[in-house]
Biopython code that builds the backbone (N, CA, C, O; Angstrom):
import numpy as np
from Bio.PDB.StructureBuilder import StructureBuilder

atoms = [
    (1, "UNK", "N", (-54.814, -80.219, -91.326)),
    (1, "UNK", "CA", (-53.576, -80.959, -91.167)),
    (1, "UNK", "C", (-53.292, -81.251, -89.702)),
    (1, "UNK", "O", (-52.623, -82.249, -89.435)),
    (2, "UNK", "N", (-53.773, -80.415, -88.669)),
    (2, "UNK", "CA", (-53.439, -80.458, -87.336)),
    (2, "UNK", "C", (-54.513, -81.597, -86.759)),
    (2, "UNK", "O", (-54.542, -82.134, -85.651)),
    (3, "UNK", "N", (-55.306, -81.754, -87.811)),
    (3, "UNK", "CA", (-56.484, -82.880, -86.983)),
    (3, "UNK", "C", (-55.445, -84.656, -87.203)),
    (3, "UNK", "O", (-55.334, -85.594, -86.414)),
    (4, "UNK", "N", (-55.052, -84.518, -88.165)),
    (4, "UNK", "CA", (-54.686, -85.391, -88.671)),
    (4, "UNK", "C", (-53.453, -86.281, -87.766)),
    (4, "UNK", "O", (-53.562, -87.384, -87.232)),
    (5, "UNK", "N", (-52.479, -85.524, -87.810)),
    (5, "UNK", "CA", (-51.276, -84.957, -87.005)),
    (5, "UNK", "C", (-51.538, -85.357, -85.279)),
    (5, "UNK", "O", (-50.771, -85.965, -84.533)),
    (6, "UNK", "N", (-52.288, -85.039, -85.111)),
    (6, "UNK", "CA", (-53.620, -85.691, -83.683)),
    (6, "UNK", "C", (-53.961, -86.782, -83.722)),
    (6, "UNK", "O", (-53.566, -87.452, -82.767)),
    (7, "UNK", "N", (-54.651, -87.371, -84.561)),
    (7, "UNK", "CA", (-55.124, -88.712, -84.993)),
    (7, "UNK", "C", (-53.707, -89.669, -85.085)),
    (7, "UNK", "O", (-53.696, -90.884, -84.889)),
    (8, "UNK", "N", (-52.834, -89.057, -85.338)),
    (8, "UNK", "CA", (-51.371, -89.800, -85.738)),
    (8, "UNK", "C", (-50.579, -90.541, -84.361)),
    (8, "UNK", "O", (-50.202, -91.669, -84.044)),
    (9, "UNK", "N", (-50.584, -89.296, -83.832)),
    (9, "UNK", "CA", (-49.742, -89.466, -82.043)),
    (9, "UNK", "C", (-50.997, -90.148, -81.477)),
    (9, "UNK", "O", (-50.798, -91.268, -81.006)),
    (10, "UNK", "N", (-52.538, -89.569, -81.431)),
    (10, "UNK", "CA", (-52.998, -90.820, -81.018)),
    (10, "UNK", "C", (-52.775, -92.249, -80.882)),
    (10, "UNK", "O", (-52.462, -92.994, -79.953)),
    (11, "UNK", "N", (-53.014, -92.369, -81.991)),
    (11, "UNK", "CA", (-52.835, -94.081, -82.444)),
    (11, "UNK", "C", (-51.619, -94.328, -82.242)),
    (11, "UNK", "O", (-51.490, -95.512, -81.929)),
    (12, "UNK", "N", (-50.491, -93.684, -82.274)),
    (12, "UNK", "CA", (-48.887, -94.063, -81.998)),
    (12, "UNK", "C", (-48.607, -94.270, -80.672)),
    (12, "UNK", "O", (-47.702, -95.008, -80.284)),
    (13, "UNK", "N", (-49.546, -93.483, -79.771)),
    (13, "UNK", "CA", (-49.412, -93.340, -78.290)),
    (13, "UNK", "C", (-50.583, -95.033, -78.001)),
    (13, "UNK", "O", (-50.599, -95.731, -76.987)),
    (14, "UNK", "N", (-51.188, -95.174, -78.947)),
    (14, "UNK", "CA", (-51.974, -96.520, -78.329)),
    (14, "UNK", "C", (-51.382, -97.495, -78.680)),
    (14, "UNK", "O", (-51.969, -98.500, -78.278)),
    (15, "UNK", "N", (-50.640, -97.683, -79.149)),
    (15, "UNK", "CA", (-50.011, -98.986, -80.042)),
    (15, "UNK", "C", (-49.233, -99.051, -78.669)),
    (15, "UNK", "O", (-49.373, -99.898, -77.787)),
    (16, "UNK", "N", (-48.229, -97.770, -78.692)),
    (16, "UNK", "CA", (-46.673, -97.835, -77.384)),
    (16, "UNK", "C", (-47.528, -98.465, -76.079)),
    (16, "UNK", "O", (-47.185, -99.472, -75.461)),
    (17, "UNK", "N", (-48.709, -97.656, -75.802)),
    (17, "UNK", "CA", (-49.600, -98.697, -74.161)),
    (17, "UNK", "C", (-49.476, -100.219, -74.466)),
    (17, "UNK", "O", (-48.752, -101.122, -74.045)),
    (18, "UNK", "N", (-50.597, -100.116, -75.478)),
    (18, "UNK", "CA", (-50.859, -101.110, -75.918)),
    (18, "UNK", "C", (-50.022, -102.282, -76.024)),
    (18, "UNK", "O", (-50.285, -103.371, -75.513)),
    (19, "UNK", "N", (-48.698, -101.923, -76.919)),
    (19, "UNK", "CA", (-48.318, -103.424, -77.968)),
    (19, "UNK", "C", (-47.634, -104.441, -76.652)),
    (19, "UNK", "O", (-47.763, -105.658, -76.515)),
    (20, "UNK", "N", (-46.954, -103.560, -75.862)),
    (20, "UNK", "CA", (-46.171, -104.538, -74.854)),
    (20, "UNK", "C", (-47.116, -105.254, -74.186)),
    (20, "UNK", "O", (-47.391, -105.981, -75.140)),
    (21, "UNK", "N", (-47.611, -105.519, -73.590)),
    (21, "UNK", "CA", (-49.445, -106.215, -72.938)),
    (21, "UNK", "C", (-49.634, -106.841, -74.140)),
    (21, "UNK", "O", (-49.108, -107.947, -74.011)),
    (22, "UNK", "N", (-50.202, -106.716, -75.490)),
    (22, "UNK", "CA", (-50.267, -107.797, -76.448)),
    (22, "UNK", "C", (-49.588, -108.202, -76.823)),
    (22, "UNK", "O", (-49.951, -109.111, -77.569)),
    (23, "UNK", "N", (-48.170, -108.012, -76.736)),
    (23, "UNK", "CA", (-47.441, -109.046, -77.354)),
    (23, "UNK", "C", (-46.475, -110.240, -77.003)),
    (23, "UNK", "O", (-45.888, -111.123, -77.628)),
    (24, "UNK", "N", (-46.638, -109.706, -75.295)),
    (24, "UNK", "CA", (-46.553, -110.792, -73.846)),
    (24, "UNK", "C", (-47.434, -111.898, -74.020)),
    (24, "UNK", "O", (-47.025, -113.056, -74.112)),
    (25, "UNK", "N", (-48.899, -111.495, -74.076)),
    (25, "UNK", "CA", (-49.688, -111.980, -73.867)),
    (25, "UNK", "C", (-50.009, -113.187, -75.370)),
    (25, "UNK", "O", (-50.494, -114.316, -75.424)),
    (26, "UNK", "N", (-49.612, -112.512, -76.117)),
    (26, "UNK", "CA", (-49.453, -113.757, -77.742)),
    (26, "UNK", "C", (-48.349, -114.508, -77.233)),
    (26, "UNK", "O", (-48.513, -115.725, -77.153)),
    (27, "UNK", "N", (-47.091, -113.947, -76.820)),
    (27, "UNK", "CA", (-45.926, -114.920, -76.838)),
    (27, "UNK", "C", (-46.279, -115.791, -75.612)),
    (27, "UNK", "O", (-45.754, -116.903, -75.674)),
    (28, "UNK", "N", (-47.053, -115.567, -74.485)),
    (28, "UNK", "CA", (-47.477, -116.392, -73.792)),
    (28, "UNK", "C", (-48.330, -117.414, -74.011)),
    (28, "UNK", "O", (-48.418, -118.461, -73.370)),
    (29, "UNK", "N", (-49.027, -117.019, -75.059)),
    (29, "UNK", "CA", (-50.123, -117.750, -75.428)),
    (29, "UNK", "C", (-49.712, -118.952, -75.968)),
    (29, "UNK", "O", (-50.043, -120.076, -75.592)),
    (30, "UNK", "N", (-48.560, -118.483, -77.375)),
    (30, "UNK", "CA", (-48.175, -119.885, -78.145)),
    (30, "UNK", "C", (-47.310, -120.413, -77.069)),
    (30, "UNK", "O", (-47.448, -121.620, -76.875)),
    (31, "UNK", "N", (-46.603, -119.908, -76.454)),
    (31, "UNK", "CA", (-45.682, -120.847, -75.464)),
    (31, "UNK", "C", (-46.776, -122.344, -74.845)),
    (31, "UNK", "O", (-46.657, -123.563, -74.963)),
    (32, "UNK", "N", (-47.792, -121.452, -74.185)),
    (32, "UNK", "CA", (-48.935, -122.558, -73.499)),
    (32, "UNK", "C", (-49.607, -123.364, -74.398)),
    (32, "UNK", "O", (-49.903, -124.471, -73.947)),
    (33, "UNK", "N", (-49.939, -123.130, -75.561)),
    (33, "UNK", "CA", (-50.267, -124.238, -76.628)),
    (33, "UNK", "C", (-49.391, -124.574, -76.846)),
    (33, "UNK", "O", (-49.363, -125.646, -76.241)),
    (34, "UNK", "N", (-48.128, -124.421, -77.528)),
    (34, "UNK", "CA", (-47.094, -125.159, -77.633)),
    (34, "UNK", "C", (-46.952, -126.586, -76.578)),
    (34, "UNK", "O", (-46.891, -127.734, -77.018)),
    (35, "UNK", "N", (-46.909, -126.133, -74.763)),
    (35, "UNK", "CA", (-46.714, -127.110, -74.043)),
    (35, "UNK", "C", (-48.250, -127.934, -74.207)),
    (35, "UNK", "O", (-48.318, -129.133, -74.479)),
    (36, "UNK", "N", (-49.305, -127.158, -74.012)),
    (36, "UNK", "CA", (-50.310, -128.131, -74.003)),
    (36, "UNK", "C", (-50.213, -129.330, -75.643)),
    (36, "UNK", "O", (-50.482, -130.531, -75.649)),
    (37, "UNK", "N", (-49.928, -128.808, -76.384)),
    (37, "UNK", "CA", (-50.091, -130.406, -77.569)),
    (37, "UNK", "C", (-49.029, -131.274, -77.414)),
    (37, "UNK", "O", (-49.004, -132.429, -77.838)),
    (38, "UNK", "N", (-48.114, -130.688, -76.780)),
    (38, "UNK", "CA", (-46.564, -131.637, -76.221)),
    (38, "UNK", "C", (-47.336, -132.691, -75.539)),
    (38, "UNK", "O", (-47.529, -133.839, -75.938)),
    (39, "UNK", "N", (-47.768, -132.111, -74.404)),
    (39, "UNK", "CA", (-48.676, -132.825, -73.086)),
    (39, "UNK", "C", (-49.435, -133.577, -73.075)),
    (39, "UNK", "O", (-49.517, -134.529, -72.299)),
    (40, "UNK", "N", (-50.438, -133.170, -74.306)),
    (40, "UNK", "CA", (-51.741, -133.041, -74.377)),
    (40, "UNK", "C", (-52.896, -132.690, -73.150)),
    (40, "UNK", "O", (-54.051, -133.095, -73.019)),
    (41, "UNK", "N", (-52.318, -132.038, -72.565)),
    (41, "UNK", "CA", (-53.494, -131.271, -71.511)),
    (41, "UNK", "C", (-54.434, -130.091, -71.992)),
    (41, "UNK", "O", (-53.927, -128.974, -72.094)),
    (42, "UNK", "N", (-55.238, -130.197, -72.174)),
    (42, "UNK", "CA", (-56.247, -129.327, -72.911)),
    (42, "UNK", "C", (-56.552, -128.463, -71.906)),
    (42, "UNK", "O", (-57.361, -127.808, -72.564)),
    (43, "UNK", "N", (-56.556, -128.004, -70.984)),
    (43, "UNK", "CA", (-56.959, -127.085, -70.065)),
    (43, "UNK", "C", (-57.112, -125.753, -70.304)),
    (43, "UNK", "O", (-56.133, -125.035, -70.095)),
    (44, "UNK", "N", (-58.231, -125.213, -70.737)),
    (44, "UNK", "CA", (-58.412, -123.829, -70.727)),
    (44, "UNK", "C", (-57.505, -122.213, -70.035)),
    (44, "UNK", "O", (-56.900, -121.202, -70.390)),
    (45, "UNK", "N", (-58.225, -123.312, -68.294)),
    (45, "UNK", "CA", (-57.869, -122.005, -67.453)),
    (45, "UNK", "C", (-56.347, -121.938, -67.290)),
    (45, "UNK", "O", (-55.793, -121.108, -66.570)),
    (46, "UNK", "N", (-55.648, -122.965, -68.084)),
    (46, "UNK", "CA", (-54.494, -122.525, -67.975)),
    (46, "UNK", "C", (-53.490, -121.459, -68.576)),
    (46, "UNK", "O", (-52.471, -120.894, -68.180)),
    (47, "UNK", "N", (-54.078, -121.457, -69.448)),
    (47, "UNK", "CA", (-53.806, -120.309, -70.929)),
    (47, "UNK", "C", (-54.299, -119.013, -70.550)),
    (47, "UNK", "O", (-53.787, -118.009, -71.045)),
    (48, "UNK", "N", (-55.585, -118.899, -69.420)),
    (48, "UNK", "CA", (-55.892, -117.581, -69.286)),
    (48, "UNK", "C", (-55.309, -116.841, -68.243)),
    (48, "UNK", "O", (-55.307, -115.621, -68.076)),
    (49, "UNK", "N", (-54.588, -118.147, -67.252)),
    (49, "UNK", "CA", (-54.215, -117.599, -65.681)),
    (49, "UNK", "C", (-52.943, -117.264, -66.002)),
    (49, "UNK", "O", (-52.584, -116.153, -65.612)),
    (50, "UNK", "N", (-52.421, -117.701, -66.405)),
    (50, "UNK", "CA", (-50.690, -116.912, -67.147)),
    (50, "UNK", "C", (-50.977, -115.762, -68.024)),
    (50, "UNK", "O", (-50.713, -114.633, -67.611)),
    (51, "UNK", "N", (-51.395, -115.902, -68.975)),
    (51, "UNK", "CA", (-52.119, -114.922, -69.599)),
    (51, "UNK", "C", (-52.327, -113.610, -68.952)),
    (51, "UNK", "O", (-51.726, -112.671, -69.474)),
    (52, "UNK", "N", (-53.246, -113.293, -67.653)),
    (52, "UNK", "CA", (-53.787, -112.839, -66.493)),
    (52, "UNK", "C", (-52.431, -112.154, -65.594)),
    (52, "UNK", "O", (-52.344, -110.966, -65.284)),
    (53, "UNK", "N", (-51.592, -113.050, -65.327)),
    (53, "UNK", "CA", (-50.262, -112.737, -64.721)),
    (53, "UNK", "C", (-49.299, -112.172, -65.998)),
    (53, "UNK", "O", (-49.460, -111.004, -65.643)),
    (54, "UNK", "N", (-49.122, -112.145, -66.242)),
    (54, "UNK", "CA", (-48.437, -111.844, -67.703)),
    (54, "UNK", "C", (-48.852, -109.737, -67.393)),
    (54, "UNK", "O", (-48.110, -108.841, -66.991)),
    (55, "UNK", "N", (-50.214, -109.720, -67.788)),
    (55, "UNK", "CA", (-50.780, -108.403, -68.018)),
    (55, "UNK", "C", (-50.450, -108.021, -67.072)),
    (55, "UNK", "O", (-49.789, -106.986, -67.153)),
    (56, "UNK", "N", (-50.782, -108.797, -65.138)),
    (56, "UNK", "CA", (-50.335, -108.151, -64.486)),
    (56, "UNK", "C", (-48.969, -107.526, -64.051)),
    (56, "UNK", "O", (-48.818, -106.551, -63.316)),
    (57, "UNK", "N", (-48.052, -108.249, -64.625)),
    (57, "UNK", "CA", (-46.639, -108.011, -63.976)),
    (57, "UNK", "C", (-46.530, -107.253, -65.116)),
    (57, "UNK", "O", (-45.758, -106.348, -64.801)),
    (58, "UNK", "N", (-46.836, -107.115, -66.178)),
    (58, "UNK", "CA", (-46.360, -105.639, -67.323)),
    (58, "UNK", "C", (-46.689, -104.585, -66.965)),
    (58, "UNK", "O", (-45.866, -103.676, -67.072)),
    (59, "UNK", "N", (-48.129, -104.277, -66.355)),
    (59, "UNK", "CA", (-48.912, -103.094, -65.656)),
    (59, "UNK", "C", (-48.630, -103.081, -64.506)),
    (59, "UNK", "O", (-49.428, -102.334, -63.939)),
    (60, "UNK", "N", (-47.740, -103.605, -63.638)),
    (60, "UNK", "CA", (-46.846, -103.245, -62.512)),
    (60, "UNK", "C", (-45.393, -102.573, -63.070)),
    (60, "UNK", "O", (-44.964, -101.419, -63.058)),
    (61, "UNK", "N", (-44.879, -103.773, -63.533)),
    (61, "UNK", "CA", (-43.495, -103.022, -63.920)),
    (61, "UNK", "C", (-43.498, -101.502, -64.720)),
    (61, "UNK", "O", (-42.837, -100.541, -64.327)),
    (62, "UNK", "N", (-44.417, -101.495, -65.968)),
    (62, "UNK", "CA", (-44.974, -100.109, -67.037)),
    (62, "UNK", "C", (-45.759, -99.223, -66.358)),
    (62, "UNK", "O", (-45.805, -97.997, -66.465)),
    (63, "UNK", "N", (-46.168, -99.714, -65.886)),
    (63, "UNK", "CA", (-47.471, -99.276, -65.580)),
    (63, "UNK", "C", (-47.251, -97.516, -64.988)),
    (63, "UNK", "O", (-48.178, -96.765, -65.291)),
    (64, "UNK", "N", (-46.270, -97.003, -64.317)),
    (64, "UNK", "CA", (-45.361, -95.551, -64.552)),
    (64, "UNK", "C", (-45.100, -94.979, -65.761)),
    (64, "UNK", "O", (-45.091, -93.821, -66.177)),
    (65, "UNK", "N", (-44.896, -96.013, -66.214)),
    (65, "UNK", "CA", (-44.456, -95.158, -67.803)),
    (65, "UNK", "C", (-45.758, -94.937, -68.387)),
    (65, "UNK", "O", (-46.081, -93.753, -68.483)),
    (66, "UNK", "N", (-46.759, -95.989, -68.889)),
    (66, "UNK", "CA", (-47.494, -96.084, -68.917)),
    (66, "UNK", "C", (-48.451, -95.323, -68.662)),
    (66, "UNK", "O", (-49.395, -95.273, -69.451)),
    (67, "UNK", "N", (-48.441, -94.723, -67.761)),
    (67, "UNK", "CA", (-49.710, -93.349, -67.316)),
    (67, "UNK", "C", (-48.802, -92.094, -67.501)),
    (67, "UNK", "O", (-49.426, -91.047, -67.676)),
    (68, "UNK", "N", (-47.524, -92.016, -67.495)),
    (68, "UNK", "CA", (-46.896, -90.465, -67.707)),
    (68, "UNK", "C", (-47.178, -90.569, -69.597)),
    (68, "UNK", "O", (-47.920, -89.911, -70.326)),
    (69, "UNK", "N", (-46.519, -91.342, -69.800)),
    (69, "UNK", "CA", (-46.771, -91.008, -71.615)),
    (69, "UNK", "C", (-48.666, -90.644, -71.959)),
    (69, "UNK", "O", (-49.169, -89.830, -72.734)),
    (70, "UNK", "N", (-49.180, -91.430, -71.209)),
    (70, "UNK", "CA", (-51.054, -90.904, -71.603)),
    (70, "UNK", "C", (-51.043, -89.486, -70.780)),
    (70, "UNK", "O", (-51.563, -88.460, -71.218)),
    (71, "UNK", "N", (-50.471, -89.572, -69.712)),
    (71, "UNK", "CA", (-50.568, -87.859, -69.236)),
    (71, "UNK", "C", (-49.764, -86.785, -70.118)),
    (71, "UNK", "O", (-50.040, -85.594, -69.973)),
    (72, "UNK", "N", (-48.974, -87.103, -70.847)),
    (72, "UNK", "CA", (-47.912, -86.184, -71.526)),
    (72, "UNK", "C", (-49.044, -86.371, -72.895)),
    (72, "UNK", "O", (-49.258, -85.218, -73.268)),
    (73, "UNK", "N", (-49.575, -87.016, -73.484)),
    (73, "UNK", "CA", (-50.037, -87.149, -74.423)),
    (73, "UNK", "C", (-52.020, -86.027, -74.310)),
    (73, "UNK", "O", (-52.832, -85.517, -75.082)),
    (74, "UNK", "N", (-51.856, -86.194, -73.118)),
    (74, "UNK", "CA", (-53.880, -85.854, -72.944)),
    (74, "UNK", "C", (-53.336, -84.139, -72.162)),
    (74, "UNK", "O", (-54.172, -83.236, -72.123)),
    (75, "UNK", "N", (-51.984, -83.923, -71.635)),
    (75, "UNK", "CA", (-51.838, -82.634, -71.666)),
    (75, "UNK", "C", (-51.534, -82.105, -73.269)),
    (75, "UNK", "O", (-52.314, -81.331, -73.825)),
    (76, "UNK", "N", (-50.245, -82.646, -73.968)),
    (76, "UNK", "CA", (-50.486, -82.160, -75.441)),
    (76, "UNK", "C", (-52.016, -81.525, -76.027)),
    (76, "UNK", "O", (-52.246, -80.491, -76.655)),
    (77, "UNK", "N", (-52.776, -82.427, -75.620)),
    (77, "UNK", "CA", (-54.183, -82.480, -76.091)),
    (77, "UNK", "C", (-54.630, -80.956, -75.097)),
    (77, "UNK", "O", (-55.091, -80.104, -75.857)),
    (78, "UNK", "N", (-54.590, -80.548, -73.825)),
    (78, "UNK", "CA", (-55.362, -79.888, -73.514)),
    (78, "UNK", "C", (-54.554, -78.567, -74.067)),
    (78, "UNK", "O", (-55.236, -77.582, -74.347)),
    (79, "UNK", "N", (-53.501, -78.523, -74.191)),
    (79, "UNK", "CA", (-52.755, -77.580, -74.784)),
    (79, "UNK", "C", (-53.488, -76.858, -76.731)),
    (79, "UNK", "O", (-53.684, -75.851, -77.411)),
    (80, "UNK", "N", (-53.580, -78.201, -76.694)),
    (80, "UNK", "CA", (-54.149, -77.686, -78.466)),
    (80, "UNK", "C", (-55.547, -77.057, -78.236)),
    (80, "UNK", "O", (-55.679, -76.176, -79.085)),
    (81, "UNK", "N", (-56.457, -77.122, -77.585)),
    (81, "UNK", "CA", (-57.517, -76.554, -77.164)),
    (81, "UNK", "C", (-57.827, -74.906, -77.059)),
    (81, "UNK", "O", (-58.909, -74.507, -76.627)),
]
sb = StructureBuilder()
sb.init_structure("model")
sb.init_model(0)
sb.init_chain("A")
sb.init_seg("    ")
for serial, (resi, resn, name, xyz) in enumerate(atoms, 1):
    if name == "N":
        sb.init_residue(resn, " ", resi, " ")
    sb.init_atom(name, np.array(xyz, "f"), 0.0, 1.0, " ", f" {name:<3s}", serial, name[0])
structure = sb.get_structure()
C-alpha cells in the first residue's frame, strides 16, 4: 500500500511542475493559431518563440516553488528509505 501511496504523490507532484508550463504553453498556442488564420501568416517560428518565452517567464516566476515542492517531495522520498 505504501508503494502505491508513492506512486500517487509522485504523479500528483508531476502534474503540479508540470501542468502550469503546459497549459501556458496550449493557451499560447491556440491564441497564435487563432491570430495566424485571422492573418493568414503561416509562420512556424512564430508559435515556437512565444511558446519558448512563455516556459521561460513561468520557470522564472515558479521556478522557487517549483524546486522546493521537488525538494520537499525527493526528501519525503529519502525519509521513506
Amino acid at each position: 500500500m505504501d508503494v502505491v501511496d508513492v506512486l500517487r504523490q509522485g504523479v500528483g507532484v508531476a502534474l503540479k511542475l508540470g501542468g502550469p508550463i503546459l497549459l501556458l504553453s496550449m493557451l499560447v498556442g491556440i491564441i497564435v493559431a487563432i491570430f495566424q488564420a485571422v492573418t493568414q501568416i503561416h509562420e512556424q517560428s512564430l508559435s515556437f518563440v512565444l511558446k519558448l518565452l512563455v516556459v521561460v517567464l513561468v520557470l522564472l516566476v515558479g521556478g522557487e516553488w517549483m524546486l522546493e515542492t521537488l525538494l520537499d517531495f525527493s526528501r519525503y522520498l529519502f525519509t521513506l528509505m
